[in-house]
LOVEXMI-195770 format. One record per atom (N, C-alpha, C, O): residue number from 1; residue in one letter; atom name; x, y, z. Coordinates in steps of 0.05 Angstrom, whole numbers, plus 5000, padded with zeros to 4 digits. Example, Ala and Ser with C-alpha at 12.3 -4.5 7.8 and 13.67 -1.06 7.14 Angstrom:
<pts>
 num residuo atomo   px   py   pz
   1       A     N 5264 4886 5156
   1       A    CA 5246 4910 5156
   1       A     C 5264 4934 5156
   1       A     O 5285 4934 5169
   2       S     N 5257 4955 5142
   2       S    CA 5273 4979 5143
   2       S     C 5258 5001 5157
   2       S     O 5268 5023 5161
</pts>
This chain:
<pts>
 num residuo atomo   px   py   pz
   1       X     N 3821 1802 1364
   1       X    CA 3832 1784 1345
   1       X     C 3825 1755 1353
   1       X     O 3831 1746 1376
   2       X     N 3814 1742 1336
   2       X    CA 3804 1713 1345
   2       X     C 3829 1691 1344
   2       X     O 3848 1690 1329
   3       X     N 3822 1674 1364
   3       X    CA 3849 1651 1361
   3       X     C 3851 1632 1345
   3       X     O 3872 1621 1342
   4       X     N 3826 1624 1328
   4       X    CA 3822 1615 1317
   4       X     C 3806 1615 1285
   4       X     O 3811 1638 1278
   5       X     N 3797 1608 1272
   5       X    CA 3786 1607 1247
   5       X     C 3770 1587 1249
   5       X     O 3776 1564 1243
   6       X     N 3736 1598 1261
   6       X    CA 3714 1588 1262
   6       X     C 3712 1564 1238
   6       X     O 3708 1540 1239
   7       X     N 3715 1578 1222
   7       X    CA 3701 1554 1190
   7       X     C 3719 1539 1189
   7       X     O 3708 1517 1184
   8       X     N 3741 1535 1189
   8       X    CA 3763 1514 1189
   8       X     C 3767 1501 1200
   8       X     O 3777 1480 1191
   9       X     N 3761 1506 1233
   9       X    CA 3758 1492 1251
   9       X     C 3735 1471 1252
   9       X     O 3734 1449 1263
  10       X     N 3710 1488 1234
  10       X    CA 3686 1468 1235
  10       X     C 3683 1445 1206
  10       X     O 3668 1426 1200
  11       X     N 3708 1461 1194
  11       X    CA 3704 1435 1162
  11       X     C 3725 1413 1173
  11       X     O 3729 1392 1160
  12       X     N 3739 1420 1198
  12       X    CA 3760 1402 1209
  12       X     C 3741 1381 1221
  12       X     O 3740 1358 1212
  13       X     N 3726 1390 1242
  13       X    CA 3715 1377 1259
  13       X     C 3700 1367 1253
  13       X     O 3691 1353 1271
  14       X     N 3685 1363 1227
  14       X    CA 3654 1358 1225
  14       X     C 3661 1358 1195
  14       X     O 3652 1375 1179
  15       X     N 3676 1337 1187
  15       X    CA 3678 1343 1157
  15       X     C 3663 1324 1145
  15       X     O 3657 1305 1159
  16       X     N 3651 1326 1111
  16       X    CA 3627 1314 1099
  16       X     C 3640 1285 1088
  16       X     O 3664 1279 1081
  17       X     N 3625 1274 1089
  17       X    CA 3630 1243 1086
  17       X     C 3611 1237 1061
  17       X     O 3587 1243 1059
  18       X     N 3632 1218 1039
  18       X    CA 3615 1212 1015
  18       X     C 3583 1187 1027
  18       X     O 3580 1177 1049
  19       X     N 3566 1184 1002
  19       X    CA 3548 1167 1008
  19       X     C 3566 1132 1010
  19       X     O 3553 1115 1022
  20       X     N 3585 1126 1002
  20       X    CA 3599 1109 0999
  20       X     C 3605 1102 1036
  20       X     O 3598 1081 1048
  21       X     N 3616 1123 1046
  21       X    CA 3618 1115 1076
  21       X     C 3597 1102 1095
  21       X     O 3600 1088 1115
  22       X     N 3567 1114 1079
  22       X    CA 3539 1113 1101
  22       X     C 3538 1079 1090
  22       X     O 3532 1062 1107
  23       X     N 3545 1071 1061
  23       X    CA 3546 1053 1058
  23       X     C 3554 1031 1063
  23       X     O 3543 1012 1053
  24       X     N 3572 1030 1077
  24       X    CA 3593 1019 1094
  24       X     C 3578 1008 1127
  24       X     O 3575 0985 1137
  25       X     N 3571 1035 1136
  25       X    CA 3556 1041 1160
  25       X     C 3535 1016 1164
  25       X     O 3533 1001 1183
  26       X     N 3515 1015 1136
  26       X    CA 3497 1003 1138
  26       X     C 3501 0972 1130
  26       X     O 3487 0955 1140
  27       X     N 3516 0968 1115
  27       X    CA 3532 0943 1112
  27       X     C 3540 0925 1149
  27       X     O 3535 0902 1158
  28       X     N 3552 0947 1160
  28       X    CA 3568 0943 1186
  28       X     C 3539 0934 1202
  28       X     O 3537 0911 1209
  29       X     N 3519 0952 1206
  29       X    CA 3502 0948 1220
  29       X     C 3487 0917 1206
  29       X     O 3493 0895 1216
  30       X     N 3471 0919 1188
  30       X    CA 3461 0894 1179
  30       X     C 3477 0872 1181
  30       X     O 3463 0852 1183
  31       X     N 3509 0867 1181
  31       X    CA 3513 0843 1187
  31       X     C 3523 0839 1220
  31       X     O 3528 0818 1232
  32       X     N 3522 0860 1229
  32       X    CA 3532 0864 1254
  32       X     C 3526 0835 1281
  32       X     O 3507 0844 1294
  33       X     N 3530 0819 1288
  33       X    CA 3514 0795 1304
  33       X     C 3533 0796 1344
  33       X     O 3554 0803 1355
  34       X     N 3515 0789 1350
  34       X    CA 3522 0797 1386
  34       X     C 3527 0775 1395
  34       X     O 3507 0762 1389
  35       X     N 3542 0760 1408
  35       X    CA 3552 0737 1428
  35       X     C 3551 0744 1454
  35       X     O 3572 0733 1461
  36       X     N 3542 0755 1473
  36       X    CA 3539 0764 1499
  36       X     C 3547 0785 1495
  36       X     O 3532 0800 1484
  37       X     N 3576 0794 1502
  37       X    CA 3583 0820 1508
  37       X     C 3599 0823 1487
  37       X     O 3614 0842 1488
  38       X     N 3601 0810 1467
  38       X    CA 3624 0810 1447
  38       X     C 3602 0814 1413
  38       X     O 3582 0800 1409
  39       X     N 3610 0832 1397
  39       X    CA 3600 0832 1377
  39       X     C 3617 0835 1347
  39       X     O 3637 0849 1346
  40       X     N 3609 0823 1331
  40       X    CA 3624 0814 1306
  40       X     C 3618 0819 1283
  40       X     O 3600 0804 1275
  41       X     N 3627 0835 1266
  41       X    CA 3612 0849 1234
  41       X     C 3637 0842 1210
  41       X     O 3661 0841 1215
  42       X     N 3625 0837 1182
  42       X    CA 3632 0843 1165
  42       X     C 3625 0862 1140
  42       X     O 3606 0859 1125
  43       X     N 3635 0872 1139
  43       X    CA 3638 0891 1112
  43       X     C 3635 0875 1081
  43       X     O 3625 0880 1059
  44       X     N 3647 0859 1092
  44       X    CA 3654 0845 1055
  44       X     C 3676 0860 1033
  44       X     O 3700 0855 1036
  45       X     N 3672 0872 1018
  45       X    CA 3688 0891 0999
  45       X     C 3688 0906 1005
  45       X     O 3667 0918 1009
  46       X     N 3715 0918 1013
  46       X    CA 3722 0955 1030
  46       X     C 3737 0965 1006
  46       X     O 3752 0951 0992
  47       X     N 3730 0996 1002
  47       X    CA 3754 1003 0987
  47       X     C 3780 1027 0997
  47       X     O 3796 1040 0982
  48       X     N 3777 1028 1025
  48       X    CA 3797 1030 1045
  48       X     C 3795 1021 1072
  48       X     O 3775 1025 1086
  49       X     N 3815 1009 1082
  49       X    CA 3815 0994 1111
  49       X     C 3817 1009 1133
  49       X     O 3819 0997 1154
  50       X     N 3816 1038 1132
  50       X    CA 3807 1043 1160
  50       X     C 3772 1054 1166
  50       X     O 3761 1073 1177
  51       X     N 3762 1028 1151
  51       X    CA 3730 1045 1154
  51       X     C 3727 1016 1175
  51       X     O 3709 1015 1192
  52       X     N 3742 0997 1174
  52       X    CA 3729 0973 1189
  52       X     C 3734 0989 1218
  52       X     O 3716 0995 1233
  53       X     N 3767 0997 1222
  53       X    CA 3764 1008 1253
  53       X     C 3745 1033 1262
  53       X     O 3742 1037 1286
  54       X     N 3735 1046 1246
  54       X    CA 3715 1073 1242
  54       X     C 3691 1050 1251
  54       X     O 3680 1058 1272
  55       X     N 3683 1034 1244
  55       X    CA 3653 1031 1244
  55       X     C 3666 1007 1283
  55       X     O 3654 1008 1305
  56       X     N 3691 0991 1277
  56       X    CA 3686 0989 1308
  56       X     C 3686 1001 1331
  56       X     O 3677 0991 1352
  57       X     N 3698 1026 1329
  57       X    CA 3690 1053 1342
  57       X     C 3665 1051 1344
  57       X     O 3657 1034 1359
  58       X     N 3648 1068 1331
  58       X    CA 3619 1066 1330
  58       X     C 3605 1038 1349
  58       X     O 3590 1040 1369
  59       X     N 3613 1020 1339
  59       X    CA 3601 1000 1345
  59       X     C 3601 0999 1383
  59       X     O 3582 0991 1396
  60       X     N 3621 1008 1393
  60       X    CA 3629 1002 1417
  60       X     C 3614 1013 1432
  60       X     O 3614 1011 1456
  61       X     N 3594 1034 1414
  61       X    CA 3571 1046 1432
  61       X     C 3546 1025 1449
  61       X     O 3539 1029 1473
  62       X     N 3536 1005 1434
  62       X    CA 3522 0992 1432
  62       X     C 3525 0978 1464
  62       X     O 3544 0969 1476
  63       X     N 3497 0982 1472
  63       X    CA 3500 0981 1503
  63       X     C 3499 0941 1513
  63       X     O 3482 0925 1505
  64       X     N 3517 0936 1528
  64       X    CA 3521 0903 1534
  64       X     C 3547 0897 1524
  64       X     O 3559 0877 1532
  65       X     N 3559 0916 1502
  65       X    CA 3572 0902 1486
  65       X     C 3603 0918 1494
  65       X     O 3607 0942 1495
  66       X     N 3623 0895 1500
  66       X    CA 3644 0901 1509
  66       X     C 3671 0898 1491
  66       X     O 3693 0910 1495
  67       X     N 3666 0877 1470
  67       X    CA 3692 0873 1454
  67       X     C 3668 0872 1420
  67       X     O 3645 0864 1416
  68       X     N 3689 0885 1403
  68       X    CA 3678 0888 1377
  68       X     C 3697 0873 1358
  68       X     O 3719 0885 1361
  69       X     N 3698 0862 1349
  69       X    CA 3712 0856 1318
  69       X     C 3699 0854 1301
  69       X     O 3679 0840 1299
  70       X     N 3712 0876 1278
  70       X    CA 3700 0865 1243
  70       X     C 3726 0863 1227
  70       X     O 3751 0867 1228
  71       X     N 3705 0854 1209
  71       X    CA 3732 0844 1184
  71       X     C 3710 0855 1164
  71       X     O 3685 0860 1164
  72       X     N 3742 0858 1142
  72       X    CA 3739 0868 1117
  72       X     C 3759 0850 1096
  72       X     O 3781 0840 1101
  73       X     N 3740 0851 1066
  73       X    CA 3766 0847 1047
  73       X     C 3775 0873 1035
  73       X     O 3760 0886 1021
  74       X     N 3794 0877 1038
  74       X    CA 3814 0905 1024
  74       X     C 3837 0889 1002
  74       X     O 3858 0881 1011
  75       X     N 3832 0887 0983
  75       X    CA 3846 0883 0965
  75       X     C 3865 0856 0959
  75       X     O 3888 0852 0949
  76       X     N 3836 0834 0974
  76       X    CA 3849 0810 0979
  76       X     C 3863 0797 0999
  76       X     O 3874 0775 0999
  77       X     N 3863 0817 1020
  77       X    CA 3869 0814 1046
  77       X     C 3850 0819 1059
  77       X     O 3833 0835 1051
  78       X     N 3850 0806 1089
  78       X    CA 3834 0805 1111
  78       X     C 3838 0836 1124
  78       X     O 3861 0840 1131
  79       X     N 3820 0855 1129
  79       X    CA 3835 0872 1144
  79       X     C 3812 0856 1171
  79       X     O 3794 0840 1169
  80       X     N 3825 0871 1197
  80       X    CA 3813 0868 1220
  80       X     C 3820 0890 1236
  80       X     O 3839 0906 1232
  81       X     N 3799 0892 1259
  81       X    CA 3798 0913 1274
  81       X     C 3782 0905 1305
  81       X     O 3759 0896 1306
  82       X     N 3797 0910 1326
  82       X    CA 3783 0902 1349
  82       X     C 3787 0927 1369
  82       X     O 3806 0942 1370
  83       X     N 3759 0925 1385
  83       X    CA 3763 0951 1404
  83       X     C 3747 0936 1430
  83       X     O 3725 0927 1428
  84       X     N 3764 0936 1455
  84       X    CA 3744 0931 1479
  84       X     C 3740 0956 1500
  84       X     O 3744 0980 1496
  85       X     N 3731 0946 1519
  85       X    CA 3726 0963 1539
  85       X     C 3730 0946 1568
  85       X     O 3734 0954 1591
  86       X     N 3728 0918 1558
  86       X    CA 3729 0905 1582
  86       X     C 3764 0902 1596
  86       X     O 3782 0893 1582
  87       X     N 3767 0907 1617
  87       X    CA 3793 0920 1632
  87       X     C 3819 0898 1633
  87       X     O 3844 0898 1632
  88       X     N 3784 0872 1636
  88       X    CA 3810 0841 1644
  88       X     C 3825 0832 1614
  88       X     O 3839 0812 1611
  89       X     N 3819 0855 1589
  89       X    CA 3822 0834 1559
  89       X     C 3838 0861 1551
  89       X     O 3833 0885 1555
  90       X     N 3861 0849 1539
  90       X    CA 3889 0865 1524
  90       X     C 3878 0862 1486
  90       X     O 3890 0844 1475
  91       X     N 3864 0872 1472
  91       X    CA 3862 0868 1448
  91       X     C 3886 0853 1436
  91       X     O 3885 0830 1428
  92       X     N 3906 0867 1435
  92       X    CA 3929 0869 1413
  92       X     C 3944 0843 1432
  92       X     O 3968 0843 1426
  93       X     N 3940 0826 1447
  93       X    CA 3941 0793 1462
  93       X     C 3926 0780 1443
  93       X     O 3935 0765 1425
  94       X     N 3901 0785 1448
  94       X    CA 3874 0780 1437
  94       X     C 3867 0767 1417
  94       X     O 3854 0747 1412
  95       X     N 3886 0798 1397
  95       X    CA 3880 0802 1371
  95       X     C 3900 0771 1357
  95       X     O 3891 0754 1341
  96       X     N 3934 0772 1374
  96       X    CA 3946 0751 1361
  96       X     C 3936 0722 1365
  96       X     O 3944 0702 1352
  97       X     N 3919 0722 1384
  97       X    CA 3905 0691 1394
  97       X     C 3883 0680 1372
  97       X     O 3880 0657 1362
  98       X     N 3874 0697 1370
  98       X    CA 3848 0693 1356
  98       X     C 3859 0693 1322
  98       X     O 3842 0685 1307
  99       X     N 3874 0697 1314
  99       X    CA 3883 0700 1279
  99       X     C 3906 0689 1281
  99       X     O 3919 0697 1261
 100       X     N 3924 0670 1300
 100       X    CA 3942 0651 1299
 100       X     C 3936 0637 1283
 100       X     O 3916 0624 1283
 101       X     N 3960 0638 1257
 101       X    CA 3958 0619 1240
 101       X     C 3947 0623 1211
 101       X     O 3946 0607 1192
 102       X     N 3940 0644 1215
 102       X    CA 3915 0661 1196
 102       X     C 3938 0683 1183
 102       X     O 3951 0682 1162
 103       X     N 3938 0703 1204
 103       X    CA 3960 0714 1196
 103       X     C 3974 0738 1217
 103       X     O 3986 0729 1237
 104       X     N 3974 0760 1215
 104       X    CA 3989 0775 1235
 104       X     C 3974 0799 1246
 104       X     O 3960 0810 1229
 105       X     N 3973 0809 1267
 105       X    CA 3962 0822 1285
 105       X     C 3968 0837 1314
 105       X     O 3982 0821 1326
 106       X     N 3965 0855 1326
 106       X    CA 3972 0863 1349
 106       X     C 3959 0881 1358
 106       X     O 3937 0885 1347
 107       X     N 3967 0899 1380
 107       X    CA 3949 0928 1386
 107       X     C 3957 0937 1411
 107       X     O 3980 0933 1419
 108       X     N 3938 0950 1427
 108       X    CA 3945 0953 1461
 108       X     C 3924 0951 1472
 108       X     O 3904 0944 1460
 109       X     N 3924 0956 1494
 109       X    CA 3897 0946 1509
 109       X     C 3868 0945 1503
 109       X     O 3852 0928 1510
 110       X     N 3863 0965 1489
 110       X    CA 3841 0974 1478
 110       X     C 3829 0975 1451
 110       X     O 3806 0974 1444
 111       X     N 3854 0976 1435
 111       X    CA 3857 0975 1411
 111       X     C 3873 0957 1395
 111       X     O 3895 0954 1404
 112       X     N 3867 0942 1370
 112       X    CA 3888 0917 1360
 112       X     C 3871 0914 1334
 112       X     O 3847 0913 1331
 113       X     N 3892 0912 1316
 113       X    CA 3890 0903 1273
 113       X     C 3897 0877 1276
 113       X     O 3906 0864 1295
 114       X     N 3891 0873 1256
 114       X    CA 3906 0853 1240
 114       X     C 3896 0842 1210
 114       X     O 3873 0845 1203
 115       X     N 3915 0829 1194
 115       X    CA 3908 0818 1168
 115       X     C 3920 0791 1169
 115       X     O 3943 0784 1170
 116       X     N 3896 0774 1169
 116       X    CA 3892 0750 1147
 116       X     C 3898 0746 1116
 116       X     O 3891 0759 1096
 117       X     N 3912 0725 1118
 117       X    CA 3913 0718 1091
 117       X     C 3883 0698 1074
 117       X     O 3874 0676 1077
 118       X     N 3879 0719 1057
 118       X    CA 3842 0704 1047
 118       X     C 3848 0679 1021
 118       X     O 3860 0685 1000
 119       X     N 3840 0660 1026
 119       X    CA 3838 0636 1001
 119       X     C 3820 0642 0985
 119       X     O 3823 0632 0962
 120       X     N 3798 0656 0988
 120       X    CA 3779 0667 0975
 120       X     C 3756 0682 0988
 120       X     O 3746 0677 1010
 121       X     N 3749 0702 0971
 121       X    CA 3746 0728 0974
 121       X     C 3719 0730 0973
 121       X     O 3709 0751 0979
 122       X     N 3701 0704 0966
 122       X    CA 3669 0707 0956
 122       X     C 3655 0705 0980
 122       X     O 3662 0694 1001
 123       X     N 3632 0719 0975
 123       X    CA 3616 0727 1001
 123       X     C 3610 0687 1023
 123       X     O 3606 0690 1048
 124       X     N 3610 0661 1012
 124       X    CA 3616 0640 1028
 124       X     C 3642 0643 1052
 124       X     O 3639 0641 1077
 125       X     N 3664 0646 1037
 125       X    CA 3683 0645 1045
 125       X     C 3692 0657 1070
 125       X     O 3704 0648 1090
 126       X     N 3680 0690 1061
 126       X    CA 3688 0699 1079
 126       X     C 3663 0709 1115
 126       X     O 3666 0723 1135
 127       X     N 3642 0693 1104
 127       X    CA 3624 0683 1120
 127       X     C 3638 0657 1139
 127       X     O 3637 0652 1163
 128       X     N 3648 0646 1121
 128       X    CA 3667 0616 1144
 128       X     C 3690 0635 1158
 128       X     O 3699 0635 1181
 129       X     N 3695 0645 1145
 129       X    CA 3718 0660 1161
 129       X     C 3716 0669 1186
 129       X     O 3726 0660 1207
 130       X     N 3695 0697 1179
 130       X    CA 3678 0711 1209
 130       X     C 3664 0689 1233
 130       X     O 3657 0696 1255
 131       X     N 3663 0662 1224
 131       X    CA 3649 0643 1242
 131       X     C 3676 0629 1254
 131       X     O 3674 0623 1278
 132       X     N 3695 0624 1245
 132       X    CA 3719 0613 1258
 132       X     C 3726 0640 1270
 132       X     O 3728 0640 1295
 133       X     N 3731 0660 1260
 133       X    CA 3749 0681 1283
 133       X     C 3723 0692 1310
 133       X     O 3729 0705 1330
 134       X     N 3703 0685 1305
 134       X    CA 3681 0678 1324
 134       X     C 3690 0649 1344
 134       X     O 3685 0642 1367
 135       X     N 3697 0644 1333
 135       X    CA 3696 0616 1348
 135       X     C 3722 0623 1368
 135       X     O 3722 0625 1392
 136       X     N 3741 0624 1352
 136       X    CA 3763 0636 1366
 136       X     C 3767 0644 1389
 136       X     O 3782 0638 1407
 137       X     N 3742 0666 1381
 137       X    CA 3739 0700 1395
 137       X     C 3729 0684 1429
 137       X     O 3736 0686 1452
 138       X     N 3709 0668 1414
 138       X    CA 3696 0655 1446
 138       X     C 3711 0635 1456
 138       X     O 3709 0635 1480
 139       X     N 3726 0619 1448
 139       X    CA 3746 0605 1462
 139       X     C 3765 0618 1478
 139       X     O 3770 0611 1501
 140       X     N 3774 0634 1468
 140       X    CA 3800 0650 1478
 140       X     C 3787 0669 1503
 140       X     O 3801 0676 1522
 141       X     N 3770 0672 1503
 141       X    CA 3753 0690 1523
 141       X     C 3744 0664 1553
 141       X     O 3738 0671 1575
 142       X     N 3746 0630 1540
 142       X    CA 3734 0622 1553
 142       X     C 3702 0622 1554
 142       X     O 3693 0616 1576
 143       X     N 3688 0626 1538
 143       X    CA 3665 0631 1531
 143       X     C 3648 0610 1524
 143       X     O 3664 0592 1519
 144       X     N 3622 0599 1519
 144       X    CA 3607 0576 1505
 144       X     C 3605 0587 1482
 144       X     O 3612 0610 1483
 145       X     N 3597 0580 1460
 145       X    CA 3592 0581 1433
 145       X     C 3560 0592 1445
 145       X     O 3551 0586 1467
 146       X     N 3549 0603 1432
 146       X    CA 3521 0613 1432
 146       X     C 3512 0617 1405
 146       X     O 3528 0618 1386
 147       X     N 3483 0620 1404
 147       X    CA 3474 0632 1381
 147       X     C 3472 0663 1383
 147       X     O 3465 0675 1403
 148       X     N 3479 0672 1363
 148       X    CA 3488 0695 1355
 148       X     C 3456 0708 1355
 148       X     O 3437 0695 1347
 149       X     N 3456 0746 1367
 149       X    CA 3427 0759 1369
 149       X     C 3437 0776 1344
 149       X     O 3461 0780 1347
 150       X     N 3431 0784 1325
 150       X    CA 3436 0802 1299
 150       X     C 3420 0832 1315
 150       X     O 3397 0837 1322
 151       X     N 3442 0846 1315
 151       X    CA 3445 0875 1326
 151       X     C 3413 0886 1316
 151       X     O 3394 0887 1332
 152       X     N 3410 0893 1292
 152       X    CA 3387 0899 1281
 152       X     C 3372 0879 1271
 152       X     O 3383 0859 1261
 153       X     N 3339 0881 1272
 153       X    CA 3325 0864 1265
 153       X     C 3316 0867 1230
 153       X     O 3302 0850 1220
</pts>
């Protein structure tokens, strides 16, 4: 008698993902940009907010690269999502340093959300946005401002 249920187990594990998700994926990657060890993506229009923390998962593969944040707009709000690896940095600290003022945020060591409140939603806007919570990101780290390497060419 088996302990389990082979096929259920594998539509669990390995379940199919619409073309809408890969879309996302590739969105994430093309805007994706690298600051030393720190890298930063936007999505633009999400039509659910846990694909930003799904793709910073992913992202955290990317070898050099130790802290991730992306943003998304979800329904007129900022979503955000940060993931490190580096030991000396608390995200969900991190997360409230960097979007002070903006709006609210937290997490735990490794992991940390948060949502901004957006003045506007058009692809400008939320290009100024990702460059201040960049700016942020490297201040708060103690960091120089650099020019940004774009993940893919």
């Amino acid at each position: 008698m088996p302990l389990c249920n082979n096929r259920i187990l594998h539509e669990i594990t390995r379940p199919k993902s619409s073309r809408i998700y890969f879309k996302y994926f590739n969105i994430g990657l093309k805007n994706a940009k690298i600051y030393g060890n720190a890298l930063i993506f936007t999505l633009y229009d999400i039509d659910h907010p846990e694909i930003v923390a799904e793709i910073a998962d992913f992202l955290m593969r990317v070898e050099g690269v130790e802290i991730v944040v992306g943003f998304g707009n979800y329904q007129g709000e900022g979503v955000l999502s940060m993931r490190t690896s580096h030991l000396e940095t608390h995200a969900g600290v991190l997360m409230q340093e960097i979007i002070k003022g903006l709006g609210t945020g937290g997490g735990h060591s490794m992991t940390a959300g948060g949502q901004v409140h957006l003045a506007s939603t058009d692809r400008a806007a939320l290009n100024e946005l990702e460059s201040e919570l960049m700016r942020r990101l490297l201040k708060a780290l103690d960091r120089d401002m650099v020019e940004p390497e774009p993940l893919v060419q």
